[in-house]
C-alpha positions as a Markdown table, in Angstrom:
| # | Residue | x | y | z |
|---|---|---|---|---|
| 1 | Unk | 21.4 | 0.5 | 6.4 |
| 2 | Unk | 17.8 | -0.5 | 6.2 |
| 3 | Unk | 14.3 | 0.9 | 5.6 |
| 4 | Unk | 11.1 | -0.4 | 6.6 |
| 5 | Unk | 8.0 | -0.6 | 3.9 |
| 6 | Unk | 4.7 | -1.1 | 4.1 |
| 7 | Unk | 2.1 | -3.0 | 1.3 |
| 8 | Unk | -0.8 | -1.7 | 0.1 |
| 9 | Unk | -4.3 | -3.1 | -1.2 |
| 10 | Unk | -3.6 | -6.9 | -2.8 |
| 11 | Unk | -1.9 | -8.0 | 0.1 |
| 12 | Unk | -4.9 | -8.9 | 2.0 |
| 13 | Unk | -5.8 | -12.7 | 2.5 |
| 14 | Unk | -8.1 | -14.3 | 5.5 |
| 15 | Unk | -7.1 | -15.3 | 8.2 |
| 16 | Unk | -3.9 | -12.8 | 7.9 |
| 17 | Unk | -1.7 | -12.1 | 12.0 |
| 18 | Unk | -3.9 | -14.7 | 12.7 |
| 19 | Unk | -1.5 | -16.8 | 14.5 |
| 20 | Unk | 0.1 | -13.4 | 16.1 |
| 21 | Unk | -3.7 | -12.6 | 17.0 |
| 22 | Unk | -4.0 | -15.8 | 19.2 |
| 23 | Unk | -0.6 | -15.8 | 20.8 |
| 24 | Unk | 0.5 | -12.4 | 21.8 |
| 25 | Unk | -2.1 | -10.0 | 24.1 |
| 26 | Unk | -0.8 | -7.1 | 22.5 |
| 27 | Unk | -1.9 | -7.7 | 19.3 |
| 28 | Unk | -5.5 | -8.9 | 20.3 |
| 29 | Unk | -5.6 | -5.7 | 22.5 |
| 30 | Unk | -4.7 | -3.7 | 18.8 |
| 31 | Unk | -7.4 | -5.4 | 17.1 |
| 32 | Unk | -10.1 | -4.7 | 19.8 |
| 33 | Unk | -9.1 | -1.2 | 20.0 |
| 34 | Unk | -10.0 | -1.6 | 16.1 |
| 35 | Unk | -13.1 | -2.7 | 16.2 |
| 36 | Unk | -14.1 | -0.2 | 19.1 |
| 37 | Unk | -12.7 | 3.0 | 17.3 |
| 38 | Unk | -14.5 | 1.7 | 14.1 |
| 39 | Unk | -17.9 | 0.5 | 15.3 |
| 40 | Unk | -17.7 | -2.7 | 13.6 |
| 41 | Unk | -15.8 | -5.7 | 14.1 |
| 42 | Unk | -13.1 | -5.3 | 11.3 |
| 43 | Unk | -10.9 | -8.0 | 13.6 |
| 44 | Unk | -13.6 | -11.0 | 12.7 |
| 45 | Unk | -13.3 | -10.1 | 8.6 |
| 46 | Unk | -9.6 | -10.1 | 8.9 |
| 47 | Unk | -9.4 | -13.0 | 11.0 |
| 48 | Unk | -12.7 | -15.3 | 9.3 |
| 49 | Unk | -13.5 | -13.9 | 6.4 |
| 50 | Unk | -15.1 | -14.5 | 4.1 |
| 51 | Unk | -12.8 | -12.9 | 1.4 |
| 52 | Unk | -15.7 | -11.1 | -0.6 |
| 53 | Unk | -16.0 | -8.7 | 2.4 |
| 54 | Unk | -12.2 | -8.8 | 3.1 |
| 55 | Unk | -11.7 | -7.4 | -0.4 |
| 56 | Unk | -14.5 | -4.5 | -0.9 |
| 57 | Unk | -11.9 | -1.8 | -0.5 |
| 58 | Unk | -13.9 | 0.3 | 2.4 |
| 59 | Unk | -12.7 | -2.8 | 4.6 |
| 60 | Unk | -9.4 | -3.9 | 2.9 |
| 61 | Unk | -7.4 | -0.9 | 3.5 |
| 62 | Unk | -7.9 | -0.6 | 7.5 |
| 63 | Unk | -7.7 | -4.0 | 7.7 |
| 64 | Unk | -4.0 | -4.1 | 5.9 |
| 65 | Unk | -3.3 | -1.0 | 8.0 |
| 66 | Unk | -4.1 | -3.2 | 11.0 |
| 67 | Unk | -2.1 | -6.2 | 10.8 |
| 68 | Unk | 0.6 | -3.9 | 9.5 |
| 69 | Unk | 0.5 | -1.7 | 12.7 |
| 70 | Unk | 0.3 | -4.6 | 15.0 |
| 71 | Unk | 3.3 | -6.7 | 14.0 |
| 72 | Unk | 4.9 | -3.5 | 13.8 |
| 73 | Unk | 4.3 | -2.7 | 17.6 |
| 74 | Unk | 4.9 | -6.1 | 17.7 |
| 75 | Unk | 8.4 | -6.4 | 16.7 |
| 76 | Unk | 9.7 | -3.0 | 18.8 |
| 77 | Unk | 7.6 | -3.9 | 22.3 |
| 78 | Unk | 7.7 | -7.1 | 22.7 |
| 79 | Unk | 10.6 | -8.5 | 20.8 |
| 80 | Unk | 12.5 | -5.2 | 21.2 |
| 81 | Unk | 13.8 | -4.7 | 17.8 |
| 82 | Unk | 14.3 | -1.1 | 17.1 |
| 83 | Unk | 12.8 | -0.2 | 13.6 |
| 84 | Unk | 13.2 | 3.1 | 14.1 |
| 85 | Unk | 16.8 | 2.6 | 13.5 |
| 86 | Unk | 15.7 | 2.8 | 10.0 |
| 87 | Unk | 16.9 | 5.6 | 7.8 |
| 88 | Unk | 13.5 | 5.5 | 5.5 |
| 89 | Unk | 10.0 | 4.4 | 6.0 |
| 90 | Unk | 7.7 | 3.9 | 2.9 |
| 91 | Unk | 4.6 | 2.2 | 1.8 |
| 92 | Unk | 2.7 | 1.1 | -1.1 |
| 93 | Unk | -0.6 | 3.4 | -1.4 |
| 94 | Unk | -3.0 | 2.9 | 1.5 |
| 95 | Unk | 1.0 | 1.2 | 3.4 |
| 96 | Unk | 2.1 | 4.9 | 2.8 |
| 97 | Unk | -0.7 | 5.5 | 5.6 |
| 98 | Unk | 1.2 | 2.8 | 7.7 |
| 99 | Unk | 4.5 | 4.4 | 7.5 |
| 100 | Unk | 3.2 | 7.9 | 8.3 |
| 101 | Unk | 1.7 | 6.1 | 11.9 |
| 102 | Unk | 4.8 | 3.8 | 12.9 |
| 103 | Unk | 6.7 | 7.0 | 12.2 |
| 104 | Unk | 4.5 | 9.2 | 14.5 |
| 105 | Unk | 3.4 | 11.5 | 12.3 |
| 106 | Unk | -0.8 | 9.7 | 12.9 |
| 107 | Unk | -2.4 | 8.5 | 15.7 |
| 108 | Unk | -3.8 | 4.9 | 15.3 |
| 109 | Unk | -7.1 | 5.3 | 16.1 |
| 110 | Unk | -7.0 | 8.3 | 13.8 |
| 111 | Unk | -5.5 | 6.4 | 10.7 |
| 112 | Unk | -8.5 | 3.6 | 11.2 |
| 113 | Unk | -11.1 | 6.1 | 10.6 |
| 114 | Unk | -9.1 | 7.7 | 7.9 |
| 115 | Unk | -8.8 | 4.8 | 5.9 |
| 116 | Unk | -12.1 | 3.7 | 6.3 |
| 117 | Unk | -13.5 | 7.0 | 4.7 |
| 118 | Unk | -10.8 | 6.7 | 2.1 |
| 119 | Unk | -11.9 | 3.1 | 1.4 |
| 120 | Unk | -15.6 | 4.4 | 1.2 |
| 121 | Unk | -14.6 | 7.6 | -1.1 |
| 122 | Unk | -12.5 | 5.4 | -4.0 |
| 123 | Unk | -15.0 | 2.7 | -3.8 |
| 124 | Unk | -17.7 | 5.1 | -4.7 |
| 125 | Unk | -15.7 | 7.8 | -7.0 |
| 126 | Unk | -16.9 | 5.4 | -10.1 |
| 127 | Unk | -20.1 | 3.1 | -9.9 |
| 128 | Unk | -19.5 | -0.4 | -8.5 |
| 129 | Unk | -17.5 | -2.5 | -10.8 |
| 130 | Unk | -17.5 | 0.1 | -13.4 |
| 131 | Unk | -14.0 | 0.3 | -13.4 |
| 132 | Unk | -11.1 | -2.2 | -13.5 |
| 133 | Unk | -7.0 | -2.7 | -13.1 |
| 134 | Unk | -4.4 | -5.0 | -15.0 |
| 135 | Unk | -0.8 | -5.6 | -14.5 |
| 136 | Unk | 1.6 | -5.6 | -17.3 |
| 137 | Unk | 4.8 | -8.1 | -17.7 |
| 138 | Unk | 7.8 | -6.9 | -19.0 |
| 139 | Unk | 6.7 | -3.9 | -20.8 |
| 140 | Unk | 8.2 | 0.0 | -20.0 |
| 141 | Unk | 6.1 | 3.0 | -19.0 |
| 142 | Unk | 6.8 | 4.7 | -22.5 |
| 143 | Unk | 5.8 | 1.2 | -24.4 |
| 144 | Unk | 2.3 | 1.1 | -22.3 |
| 145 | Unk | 1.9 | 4.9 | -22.4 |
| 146 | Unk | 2.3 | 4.8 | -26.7 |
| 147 | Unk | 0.0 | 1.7 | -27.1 |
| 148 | Unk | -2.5 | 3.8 | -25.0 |
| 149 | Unk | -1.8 | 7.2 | -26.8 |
| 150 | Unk | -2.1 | 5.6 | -30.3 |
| 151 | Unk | -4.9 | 3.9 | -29.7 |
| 152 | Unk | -6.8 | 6.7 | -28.4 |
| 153 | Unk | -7.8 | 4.3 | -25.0 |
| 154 | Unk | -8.4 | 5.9 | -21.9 |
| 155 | Unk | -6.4 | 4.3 | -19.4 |
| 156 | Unk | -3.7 | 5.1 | -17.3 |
| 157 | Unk | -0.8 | 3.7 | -15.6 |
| 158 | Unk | -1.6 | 3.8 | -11.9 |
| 159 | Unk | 1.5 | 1.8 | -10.3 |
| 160 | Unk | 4.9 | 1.9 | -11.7 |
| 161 | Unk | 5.9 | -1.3 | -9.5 |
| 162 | Unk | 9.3 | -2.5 | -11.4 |
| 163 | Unk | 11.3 | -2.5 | -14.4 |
| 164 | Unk | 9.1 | -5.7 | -15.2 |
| 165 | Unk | 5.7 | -4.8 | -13.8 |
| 166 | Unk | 3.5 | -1.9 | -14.2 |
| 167 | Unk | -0.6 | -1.7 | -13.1 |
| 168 | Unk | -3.1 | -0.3 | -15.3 |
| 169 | Unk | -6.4 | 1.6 | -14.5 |
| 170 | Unk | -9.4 | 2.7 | -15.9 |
| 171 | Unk | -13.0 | 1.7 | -16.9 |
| 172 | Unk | -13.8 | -1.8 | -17.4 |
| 173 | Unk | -14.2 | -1.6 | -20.9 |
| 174 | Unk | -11.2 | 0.3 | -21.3 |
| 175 | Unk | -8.9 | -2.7 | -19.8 |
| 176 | Unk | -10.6 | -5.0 | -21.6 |
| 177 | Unk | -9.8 | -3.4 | -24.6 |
| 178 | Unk | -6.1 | -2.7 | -23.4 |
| 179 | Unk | -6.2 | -6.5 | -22.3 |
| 180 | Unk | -6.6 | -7.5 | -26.3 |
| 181 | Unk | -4.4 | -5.5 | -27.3 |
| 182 | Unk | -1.6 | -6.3 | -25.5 |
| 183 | Unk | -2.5 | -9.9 | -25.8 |
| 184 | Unk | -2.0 | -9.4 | -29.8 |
| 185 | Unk | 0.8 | -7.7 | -29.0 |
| 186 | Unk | 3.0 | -10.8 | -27.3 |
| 187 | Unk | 2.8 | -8.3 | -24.1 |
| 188 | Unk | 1.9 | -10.5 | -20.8 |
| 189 | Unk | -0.5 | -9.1 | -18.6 |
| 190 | Unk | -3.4 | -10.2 | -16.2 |
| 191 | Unk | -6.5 | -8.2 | -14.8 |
| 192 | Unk | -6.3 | -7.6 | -11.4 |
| 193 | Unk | -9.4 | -8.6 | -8.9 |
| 194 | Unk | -10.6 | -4.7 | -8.1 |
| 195 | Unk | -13.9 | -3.2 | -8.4 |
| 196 | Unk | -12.5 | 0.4 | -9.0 |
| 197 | Unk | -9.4 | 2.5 | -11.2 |
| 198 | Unk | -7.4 | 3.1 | -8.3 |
| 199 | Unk | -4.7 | 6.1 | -8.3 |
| 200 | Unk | -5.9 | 8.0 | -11.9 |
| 201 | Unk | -8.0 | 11.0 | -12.7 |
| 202 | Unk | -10.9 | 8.3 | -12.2 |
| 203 | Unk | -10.7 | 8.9 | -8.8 |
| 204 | Unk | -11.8 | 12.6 | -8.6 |
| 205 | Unk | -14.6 | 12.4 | -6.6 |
| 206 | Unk | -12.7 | 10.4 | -4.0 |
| 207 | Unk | -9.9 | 13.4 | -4.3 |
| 208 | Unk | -13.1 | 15.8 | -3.1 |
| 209 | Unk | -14.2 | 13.9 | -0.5 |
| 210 | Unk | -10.7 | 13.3 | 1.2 |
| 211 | Unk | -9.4 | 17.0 | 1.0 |
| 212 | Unk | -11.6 | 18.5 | 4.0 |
| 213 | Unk | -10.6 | 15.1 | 5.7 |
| 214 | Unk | -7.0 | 15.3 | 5.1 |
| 215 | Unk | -6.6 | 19.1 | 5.5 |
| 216 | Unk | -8.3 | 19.2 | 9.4 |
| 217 | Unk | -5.4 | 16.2 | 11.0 |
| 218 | Unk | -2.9 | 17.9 | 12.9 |
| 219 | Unk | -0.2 | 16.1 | 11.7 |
| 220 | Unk | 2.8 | 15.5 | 14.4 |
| 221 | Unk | 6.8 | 15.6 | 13.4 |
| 222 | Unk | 8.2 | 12.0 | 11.6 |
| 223 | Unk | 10.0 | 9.9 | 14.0 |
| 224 | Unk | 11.7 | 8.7 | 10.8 |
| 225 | Unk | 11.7 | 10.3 | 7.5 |
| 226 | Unk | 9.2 | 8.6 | 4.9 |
| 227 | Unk | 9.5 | 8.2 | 1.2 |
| 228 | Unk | 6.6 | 9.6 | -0.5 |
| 229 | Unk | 4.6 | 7.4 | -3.7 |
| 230 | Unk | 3.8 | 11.1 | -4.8 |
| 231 | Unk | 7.7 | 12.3 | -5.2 |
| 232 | Unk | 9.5 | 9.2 | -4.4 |
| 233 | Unk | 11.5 | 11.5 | -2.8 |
| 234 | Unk | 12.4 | 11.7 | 0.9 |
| 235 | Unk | 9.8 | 13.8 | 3.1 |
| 236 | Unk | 10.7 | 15.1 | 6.8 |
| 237 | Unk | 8.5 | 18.0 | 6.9 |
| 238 | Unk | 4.8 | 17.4 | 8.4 |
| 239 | Unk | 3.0 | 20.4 | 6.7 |
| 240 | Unk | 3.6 | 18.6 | 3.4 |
| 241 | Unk | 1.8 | 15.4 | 4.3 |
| 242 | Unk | -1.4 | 16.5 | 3.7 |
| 243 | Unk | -1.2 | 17.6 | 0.0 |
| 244 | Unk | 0.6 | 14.9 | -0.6 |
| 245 | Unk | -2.0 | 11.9 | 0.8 |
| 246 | Unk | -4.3 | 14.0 | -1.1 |
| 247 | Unk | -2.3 | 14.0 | -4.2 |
| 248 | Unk | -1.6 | 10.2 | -4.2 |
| 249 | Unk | -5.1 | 9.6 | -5.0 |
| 250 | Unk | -5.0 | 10.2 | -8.5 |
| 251 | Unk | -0.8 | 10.0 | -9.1 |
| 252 | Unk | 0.6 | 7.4 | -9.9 |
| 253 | Unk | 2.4 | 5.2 | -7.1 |
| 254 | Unk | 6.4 | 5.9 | -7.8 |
| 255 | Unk | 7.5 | 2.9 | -6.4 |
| 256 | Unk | 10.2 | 1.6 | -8.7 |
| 257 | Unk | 11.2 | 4.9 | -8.6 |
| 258 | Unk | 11.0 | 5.2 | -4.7 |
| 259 | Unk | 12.8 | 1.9 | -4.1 |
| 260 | Unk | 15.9 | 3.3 | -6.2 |
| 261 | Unk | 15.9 | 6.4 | -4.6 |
| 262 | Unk | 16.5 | 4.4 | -1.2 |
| 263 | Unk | 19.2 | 2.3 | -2.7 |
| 264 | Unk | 20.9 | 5.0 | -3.8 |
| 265 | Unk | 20.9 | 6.2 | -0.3 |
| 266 | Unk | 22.7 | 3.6 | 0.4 |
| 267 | Unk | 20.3 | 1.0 | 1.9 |
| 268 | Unk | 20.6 | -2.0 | 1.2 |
| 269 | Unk | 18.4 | -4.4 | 3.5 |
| 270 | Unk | 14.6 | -4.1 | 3.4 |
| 271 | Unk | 12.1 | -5.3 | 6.0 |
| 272 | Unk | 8.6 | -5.5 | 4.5 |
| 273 | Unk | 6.2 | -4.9 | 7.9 |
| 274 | Unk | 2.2 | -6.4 | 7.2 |
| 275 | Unk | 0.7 | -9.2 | 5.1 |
| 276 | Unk | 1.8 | -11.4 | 2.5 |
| 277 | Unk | 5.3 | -10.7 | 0.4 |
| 278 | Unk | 4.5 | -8.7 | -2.3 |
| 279 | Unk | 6.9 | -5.7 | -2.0 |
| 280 | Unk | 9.7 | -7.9 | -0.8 |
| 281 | Unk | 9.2 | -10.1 | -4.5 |
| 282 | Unk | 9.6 | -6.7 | -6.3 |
| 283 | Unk | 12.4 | -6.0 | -4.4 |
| 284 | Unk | 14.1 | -9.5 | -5.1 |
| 285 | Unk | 12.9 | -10.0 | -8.6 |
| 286 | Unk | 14.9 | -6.3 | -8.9 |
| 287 | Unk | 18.1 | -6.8 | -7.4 |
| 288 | Unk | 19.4 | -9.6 | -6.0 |
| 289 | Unk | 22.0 | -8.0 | -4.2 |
| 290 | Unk | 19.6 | -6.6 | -1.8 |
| 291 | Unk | 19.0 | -8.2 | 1.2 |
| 292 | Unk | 14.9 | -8.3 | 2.4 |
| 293 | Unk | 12.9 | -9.8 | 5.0 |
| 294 | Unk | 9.1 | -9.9 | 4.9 |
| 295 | Unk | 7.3 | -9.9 | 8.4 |
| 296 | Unk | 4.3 | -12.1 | 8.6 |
| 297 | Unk | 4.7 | -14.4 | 11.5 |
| 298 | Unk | 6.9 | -15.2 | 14.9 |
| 299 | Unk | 9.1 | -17.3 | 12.6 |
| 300 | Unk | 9.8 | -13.9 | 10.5 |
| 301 | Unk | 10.3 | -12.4 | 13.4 |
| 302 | Unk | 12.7 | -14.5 | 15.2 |
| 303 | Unk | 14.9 | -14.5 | 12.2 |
| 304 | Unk | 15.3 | -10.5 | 11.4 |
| 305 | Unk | 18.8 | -9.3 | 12.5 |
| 306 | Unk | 19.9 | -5.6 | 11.7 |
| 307 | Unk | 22.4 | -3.9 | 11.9 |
C-alpha cells in the first residue's frame, strides 16, 4: 500500500516544473490559471526567479502548492496513474494544504488565495527578520526541550522531522543563543534561511488573521483520507479541517510521528508529489525498508509503478 505526501516551505528552488512547464499544456494552462486567480505572475518567480523573491514566504508557499498541484494533475490526467489509489495523503505544513486539494476537500483557485494570505499573515506575525529557525542533528525532542527549559531560552521545537532531525523556532536572538549552546554541547545543528518562527506561539497574530479565513471555506468531503501535522492521526471528516489548518499554525508539525502512524498502517511505498526530495530523504534516512519515489520531472514520472 502507498500514500502520497506533500513538502512544505524549504523545498522551493528556481526554476522548479520548469521542464514540465515547457513540455506539457496542462501544466502551463495550471500556472496561467495561477497567475490570473492571483493577480500577479507567481508562474515567472517560480520559473526565473530570482530566489530572494522565491523565498519571502507570502510567495513561497503558493508557489510550492503550485508545482505540487500541477505534477500531481499531471501524473493522473495525462499519464493516467491513479493516486487516489492511495490509502493516505499527507503533507508537510503549507503540503498539508496540497493534500487537502488533490484529495478534494479545496478548490485550486481557492487554495492559491489561501496560501497567499497565510504567507502574508506568518510573514508579518513578528517584524521582518526578527525571528529565526535551526535544525538539530541527532538530538531527541526531550534532549532539545531540557537544554531549552534549563536554560530558561525561549524557543520552541516547531518540526519534529525524524528520530535524527528536529527544527527550532523562535526570535533571532533566541537561536543564536540556542545555536551556542548546542555547539558547546557536541550537538550538530545549522540555522535555517527563514525570516520568521514558523509553527510556535510566535505566530499568534498569523493564528488571528487566518481564523475568519479558515472558518468561511466550505470545505467538500476527502476523496482520500489525509494525515493531519496537528494529530498525526488519520482525518476523514471535513468539519474538522478547519480547526485543524488553524491549529497547525502554532503546533508543532508531527511528522515523524505522522510518517509512523502510516507505516503502521501498513504502507510501505511513499511517493513524494512537488519540488525537490526532502520528505523522501527523511523517509530513507528512517527506514530503509521503505520503498519512496520523489516526483519532480518526466523521468520521475516514467519510472513510478504501484501497485
Amino acid at each position: 500500500m502507498f500514500s502520497v505526501i506533500f513538502p512544505g516551505q524549504g523545498s522551493q528552488l528556481v526554476g522548479m516544473g520548469g521542464e514540465l512547464y515547457t513540455k506539457y499544456k496542462i501544466v502551463e494552462n495550471i500556472f496561467k490559471e495561477a497567475d490570473e486567480t492571483l493577480k500577479y505572475s507567481l508562474s515567472k518567480t517560480v520559473l526565473n526567479g530570482p530566489i530572494e523573491e522565491l523565498n519571502k514566504t507570502e510567495f513561497t508557499q503558493p508557489a510550492i502548492f503550485l508545482v505540487s498541484y500541477s505534477i500531481y494533475k499531471l501524473v493522473s490526467e495525462e499519464f493516467g496513474i491513479n493516486l487516489q489509489k492511495a490509502k493516505y495523503f499527507a503533507g508537510h505544513s503549507l503540503g498539508e494544504y496540497s493534500a487537502l486539494t488533490c484529495s478534494g476537500a479545496l478548490e485550486f483557485t481557492e487554495t492559491l488565495k489561501i496560501l497567499n494570505k497565510r504567507g502574508q499573515a506568518m510573514q508579518s506575525a513578528v517584524p521582518n527578520n526578527a525571528g529565526g529557525m535551526l535544525v538539530a542533528i541527532n538530538s531527541s525532542i526531550s534532549e532539545i526541550e531540557n537544554i531549552i527549559k534549563s536554560d530558561k531560552i525561549e524557543c520552541f521545537i516547531a518540526n519534529d522531522n525524524s528520530l535524527n532531525q528536529l527544527v527550532i523556532s523562535g526570535l533571532k536572538e533566541n537561536i543564536e543563543l540556542l545555536s551556542k549552546l548546542l555547539t558547546k554541547k557536541k550537538i550538530k545543528n545549522m540555522k535555517i534561511p527563514v525570516s520568521a518562527p514558523f509553527h510556535c506561539k510566535l505566530m499568534n497574530n498569523a493564528t488571528k488573521q487566518m481564523e475568519q479565513e479558515l472558518n468561511k471555506i466550505n470545505f467538500k468531503n476527502l476523496n482520500v483520507p489525509i494525515v493531519s501535522n496537528v494529530t498525526a492521526e488519520e482525518i476523514n471528516d471535513k468539519n474538522l479541517l478547519a480547526d485543524l489548518l488553524l491549529r497547525q499554525i502554532e503546533g508543532r508539525v508531527r511528522w515523524r510521528e505522522s510518517i509512523n502512524f502510516m507505516k503502521n498502517k501498513n504502507i510501505n511505498h511513499f511517493i513524494e508529489i512537488g519540488p525537490g526530495k526532502v520528505l523522501s530523504n527523511l523517509i530513507r534516512r528512517g527506514d530503509k525498508n521503505l520503498k519512496v519515489n520523489a516526483i519532480n520531472n518526466e523521468k520521475d514520472i516514467n519510472e513510478l509503478n504501484i501497485l
